[in-house]
C-alpha distance (Angstrom), angle and dihedral (degrees) to the residues before:
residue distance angle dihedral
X1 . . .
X2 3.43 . .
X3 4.00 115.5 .
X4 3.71 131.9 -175.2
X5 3.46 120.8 -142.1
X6 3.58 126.3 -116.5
X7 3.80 98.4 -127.6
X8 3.91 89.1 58.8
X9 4.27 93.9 46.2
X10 4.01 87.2 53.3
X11 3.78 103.0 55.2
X12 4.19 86.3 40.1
X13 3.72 86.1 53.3
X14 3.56 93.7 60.8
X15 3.45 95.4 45.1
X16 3.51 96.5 57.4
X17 4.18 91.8 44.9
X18 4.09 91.1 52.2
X19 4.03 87.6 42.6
X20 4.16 88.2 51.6
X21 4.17 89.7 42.1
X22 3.72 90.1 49.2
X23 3.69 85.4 52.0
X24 3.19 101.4 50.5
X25 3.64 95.1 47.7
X26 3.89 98.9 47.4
X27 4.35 85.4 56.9
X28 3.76 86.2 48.0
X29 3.79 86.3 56.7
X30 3.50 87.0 39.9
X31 3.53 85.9 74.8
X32 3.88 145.7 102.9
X33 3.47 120.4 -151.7
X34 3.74 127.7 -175.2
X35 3.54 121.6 -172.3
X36 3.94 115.0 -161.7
X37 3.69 95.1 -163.9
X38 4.18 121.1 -144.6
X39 3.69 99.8 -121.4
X40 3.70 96.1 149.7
X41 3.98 113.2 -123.2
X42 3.62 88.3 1.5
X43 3.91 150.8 88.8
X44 3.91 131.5 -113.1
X45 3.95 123.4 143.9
X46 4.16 118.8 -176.6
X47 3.50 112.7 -175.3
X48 3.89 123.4 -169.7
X49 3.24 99.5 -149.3
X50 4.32 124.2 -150.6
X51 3.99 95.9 -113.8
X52 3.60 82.6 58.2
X53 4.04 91.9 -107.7
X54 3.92 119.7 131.8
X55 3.56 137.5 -131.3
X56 3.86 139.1 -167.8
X57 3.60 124.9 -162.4
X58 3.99 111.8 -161.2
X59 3.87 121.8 -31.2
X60 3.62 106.4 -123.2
X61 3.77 128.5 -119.2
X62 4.15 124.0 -26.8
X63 3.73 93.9 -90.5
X64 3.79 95.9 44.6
X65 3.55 104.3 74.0
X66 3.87 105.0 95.9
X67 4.03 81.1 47.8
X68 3.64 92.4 61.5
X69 4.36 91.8 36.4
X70 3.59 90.8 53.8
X71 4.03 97.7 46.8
X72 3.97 96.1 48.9
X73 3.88 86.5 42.0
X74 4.02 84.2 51.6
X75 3.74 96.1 50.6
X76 3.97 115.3 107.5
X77 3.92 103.7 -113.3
X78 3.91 93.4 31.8
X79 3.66 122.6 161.2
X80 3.80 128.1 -179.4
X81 4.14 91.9 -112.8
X82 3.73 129.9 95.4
X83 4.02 104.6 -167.4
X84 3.64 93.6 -171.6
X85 3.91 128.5 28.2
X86 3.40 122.6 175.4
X87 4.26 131.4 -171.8
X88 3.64 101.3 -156.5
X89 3.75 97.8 -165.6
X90 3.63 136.9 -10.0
X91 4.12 96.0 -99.7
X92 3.35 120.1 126.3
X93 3.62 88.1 -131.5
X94 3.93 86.5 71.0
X95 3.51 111.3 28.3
X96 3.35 104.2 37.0
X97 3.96 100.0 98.9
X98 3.62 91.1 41.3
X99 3.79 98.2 96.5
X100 3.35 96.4 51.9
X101 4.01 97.8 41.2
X102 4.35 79.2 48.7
X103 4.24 86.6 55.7
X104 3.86 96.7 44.5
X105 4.56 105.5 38.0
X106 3.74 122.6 53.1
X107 3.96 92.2 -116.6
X108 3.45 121.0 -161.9
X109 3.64 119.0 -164.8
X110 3.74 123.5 7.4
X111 3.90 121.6 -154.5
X112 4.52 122.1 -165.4
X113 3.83 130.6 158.3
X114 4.04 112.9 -101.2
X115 3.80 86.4 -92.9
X116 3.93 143.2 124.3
X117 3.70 139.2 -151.5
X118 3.76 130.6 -174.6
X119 3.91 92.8 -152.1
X120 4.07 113.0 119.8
X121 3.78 87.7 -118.7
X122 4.11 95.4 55.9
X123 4.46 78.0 50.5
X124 3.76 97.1 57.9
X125 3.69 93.8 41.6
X126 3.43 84.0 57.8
X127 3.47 100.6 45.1
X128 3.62 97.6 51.8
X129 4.17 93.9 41.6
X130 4.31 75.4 55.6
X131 4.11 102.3 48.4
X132 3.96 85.5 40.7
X133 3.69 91.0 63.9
X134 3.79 93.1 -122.6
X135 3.74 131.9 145.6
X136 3.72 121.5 -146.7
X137 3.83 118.7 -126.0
X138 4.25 108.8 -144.1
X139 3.87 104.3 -128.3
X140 3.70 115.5 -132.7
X141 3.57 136.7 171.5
X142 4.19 105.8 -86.3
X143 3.75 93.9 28.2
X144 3.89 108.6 130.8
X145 3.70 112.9 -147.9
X146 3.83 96.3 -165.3
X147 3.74 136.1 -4.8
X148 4.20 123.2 -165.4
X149 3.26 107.7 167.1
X150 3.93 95.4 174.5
X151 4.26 86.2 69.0
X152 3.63 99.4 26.7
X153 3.69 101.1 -106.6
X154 3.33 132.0 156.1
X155 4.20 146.3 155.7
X156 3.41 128.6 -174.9
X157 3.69 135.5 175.4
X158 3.86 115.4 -125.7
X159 3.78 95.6 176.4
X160 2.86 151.1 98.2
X161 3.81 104.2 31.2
X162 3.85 97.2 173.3
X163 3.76 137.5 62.9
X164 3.65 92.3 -136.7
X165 3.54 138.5 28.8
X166 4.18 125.8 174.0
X167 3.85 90.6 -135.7
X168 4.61 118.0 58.1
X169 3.98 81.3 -149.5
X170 3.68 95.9 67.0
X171 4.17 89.0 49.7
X172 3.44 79.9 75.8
X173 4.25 109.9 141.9
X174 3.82 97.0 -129.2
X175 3.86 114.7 -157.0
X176 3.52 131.9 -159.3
X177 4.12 110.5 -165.1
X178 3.80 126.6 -155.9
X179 4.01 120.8 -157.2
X180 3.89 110.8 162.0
X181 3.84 105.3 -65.5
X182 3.94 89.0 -13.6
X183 3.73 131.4 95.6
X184 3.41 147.3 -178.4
X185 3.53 142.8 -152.8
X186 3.61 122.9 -157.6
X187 3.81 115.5 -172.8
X188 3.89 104.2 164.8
X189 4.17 101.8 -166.0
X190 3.87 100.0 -31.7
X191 3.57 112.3 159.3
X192 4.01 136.6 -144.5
X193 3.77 90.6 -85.0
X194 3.85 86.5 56.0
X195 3.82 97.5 48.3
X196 3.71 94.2 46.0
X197 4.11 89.0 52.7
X198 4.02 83.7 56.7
X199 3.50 99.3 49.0
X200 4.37 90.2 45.6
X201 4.38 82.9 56.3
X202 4.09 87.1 46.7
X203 3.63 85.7 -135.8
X204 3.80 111.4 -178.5
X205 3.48 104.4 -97.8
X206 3.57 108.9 170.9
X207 3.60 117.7 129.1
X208 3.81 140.8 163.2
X209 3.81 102.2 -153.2
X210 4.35 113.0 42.8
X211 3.33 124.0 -165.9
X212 3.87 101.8 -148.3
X213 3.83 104.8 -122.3
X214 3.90 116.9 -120.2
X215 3.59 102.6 3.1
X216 3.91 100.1 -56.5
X217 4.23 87.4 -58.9
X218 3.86 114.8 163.9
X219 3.98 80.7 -130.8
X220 4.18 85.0 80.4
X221 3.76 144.4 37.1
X222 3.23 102.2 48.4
X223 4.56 132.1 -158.1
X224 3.81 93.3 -106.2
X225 3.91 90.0 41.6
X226 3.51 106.0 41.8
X227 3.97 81.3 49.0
X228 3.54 91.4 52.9
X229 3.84 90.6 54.3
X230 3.55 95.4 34.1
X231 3.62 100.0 -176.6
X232 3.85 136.4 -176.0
X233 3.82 100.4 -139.4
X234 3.72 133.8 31.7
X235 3.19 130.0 -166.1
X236 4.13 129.6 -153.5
X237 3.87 119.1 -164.7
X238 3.70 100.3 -173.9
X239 4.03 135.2 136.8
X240 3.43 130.2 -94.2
X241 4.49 112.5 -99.3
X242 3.95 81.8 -7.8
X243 3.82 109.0 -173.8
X244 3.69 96.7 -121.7
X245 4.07 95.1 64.5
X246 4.08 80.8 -114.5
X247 3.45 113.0 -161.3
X248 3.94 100.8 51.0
X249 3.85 110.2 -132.5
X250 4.09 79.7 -134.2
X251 3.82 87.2 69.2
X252 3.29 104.5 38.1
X253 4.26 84.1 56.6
X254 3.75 89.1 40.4
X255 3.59 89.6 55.1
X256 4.02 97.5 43.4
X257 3.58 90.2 43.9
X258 3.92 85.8 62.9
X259 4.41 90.7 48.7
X260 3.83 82.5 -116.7
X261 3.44 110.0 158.4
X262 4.18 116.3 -123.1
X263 3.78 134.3 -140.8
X264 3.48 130.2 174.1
X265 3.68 145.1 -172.1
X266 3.60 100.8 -141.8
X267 4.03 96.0 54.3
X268 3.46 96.1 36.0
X269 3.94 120.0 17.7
X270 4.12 128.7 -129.7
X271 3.54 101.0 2.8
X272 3.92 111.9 -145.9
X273 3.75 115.4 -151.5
X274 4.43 115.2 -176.2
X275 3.49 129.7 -176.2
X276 4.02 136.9 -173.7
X277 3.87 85.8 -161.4
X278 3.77 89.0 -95.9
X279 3.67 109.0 54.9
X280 3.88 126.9 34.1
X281 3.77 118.0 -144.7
X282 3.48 135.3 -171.0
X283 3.82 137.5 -155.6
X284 3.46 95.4 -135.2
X285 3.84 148.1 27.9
X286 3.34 130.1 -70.7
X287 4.30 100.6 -106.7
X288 3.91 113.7 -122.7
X289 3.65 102.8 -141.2
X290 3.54 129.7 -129.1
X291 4.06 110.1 -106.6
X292 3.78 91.5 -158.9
X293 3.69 107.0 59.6
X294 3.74 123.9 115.0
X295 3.72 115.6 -68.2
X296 3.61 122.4 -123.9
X297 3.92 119.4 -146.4
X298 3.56 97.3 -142.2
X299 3.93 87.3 -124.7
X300 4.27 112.4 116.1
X301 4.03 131.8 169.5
X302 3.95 106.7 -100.4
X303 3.59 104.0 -177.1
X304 4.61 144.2 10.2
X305 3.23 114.3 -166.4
X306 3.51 107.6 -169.6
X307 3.97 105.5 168.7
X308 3.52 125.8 86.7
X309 3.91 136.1 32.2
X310 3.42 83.6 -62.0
X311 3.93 133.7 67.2
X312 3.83 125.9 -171.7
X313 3.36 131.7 168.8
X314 4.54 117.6 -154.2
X315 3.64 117.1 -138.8
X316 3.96 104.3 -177.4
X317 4.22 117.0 -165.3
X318 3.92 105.9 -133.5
X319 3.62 99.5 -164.4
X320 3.64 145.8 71.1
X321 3.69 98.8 -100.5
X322 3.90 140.5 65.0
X323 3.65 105.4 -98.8
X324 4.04 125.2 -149.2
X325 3.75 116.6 -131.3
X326 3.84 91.4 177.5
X327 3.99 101.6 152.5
X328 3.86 95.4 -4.7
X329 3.66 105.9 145.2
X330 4.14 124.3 -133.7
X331 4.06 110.6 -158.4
X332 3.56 133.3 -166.2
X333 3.75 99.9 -140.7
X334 3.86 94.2 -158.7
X335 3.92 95.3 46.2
X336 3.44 95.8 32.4
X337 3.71 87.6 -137.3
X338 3.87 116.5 147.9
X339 4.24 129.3 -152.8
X340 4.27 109.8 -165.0
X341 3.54 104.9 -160.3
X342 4.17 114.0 -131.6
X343 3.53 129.5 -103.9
X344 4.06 106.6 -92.3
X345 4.15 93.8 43.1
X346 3.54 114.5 130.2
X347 3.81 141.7 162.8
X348 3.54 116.4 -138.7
X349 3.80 120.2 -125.7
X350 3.95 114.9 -77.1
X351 3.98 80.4 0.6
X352 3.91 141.6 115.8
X353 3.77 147.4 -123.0
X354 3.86 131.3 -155.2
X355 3.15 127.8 -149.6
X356 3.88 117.0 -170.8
X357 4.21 138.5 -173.5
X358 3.57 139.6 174.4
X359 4.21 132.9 63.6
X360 3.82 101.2 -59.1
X361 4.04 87.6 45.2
X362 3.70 113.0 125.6
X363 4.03 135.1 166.6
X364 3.73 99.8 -149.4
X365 3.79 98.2 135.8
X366 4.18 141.0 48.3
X367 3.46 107.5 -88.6
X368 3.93 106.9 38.7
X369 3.68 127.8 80.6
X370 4.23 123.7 -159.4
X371 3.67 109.7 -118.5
X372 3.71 97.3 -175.9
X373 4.04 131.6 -57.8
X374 3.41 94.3 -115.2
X375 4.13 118.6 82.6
X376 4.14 113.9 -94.4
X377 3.29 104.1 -179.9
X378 4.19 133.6 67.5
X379 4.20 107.4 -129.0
X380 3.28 98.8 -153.0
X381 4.32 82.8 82.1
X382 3.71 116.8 -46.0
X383 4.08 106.8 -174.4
X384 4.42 107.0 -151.8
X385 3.57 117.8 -146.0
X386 3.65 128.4 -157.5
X387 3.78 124.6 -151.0
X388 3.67 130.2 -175.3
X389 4.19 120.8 -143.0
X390 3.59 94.8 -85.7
X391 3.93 97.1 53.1
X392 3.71 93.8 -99.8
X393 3.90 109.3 152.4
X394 3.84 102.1 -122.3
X395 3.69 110.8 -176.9
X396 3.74 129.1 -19.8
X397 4.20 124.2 -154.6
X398 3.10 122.0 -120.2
X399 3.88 90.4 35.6
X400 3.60 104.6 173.3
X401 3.95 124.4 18.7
């Protein structure tokens, strides 16, 4: 009988263990993983990345930087570089762990929209992009972040596609990610105005994975958009019992409507989403959503303007019907003072209303409605609050700072 010795089976054993372990590690680095971090009423995105690179998408609120330090620092396969760092917007609620994430990881490049703010957050992102010897890259639609052809990976920015926009939300650096047959689409708090500007440039749009712009507010992710994207997941980072009754009831119906399936932060912490560039998995279960929560209207306060002779306050209609604001009720939340709009006033669908104040106000047009001709609300900041009939808080204005 034939017998082989044990000094051959040894040295064939190892073989085969080191061939299995490099397996095992090249379809680990095969991977993409995307890490929608629980920051509360906030943003922050890391994404392990298949060519073993790193990137971070916003950095939560101010005190929320050693949160997001400690969890990449945590992750199996951690290194002390971020490749790719972007600050979607200005908002505190996305920048404001930046500076210190920027002082503790070697960061290679860092990506912003061409815009300013004079808030004390914007400064020490600054300052710390400045002692760090880095330079910032100004996002713009067309601008490819990375490009690996030999794995089929790919991000480009979409947005923004202006130099200037009245709102810092719609500044937003929107990014649409490529893995294989996978993609993403990263939207940070891009509003209507945003979404409609993508779907004018026919951009492709499509996407598996969504992140739900601005927290699940009716202000964003719009019919005509969301069908233009028409993803299978969507995912909601959002606070828990946040203030601004973040995320709408209209977009959680939108999106069920569609059989897209829902995750969010505030039910169900980091969400972890992995792909092979086939198959998309996540670390937890799709949420089945309650049926009998408030519903929002879809309608949300876009603009106050409270300089010049004449004050007006925007109230823009998300949706794809003419909404009723008989007896809805616009405050002043400094002055306390309160405007109930009349029976008969409507806002068409996708349209808006104006309502203006002060002694050059005037009504002469569709679409704007005289407060009064004396001035309502205090310039030195003035939030406006919109309530439905029933008491609900609608939209409030500032809504994210």
């Amino acid at each position: 009988m034939f017998r082989v010795k044990k000094n051959i089976i040894i040295p064939v054993l190892i073989i085969l263990l080191l061939s299995l372990s490099i397996l095992i590690s090249n379809a680990a680095a095969d991977s993409l993983i995307i890490h929608f971090i629980d920051v509360g009423q906030a943003d922050s995105i890391f994404i392990q990345l298949p060519n073993s690179q790193t990137m971070l998408i916003d950095g939560g609120n101010n005190g929320d930087g050693s949160l997001i330090i400690n969890y990449i620092k945590g992750l199996k396969k951690s290194n002390n570089k971020i490749d790719y760092l972007i600050g979607t917007h200005p908002h505190e609620d996305h920048i404001g762990g930046l500076d210190d994430i920027i002082n503790e990881f070697d960061i290679g490049r860092v990506f912003m929209p061409k815009v300013s703010h004079s808030s004390k957050t914007f400064e020490d992102l600054m300052l710390a992009i400045r002692d760090n010897g880095l330079k910032i890259s100004a996002a713009q639609v067309g601008q490819t972040i990375f490009n690996d052809d030999n794995i089929d990976l790919k991000a480009v920015i979409l947005s923004p596609g202006r130099d200037s926009y009245d709102e810092l939300n719609n500044y937003s650096v929107v990014i649409r990610l490529v893995y294989g047959d996978t993609t993403y689409l990263f939207t940070g708090d891009a509003e209507g105005l945003v979404e409609n500007e993508l779907l004018r440039q026919q951009l492709d749009l499509k996407a598996n994975v969504l992140k739900v712009a601005h927290h699940g507010s009716s202000s964003s992710t719009g019919e005509r958009f969301l069908k233009a994207v028409a993803p299978q997941y969507a995912v909601i980072s959002v606070g828990k019992d946040n203030s601004y009754g973040h995320p709408s009831q209209l977009i959680i119906d939108r999106l069920q409507r569609d059989n897209i399936k829902v995750y969010r932060t505030d039910r169900q912490g980091t969400i972890i989403a992995s792909s092979d560039g086939n198959k998309i998995k996540f670390n937890k279960k799709e949420l089945v959503m309650d049926s009998n929560a408030l519903r929002d209207t879809g309608v949300y306060l876009s603009m106050v303007t409270l300089t010049g002779s004449v004050e007006s306050v925007v109230i823009s209609n998300n949706t794809a019907n003419t909404v009723n604001l008989s007896n809805w009720k616009l405050v002043s939340e400094v002055g306390g003072q309160e405007y109930i709009f009349p029976k008969g006033t409507e806002i068409p669908a996708q349209g808006q209303l104006k309502v203006v104040s002060g002694r050059g106000a005037k009504a002469e047009q569709p679409g704007i409605i005289l407060w009064n001709n004396s001035y309502i609300w205090n310039n030195d900041g003035d939030p406006a609050i919109l309530y439905a009939p029933s008491g609900q808080l609608v939209s409030r204005f500032p809504r994210e700072e």
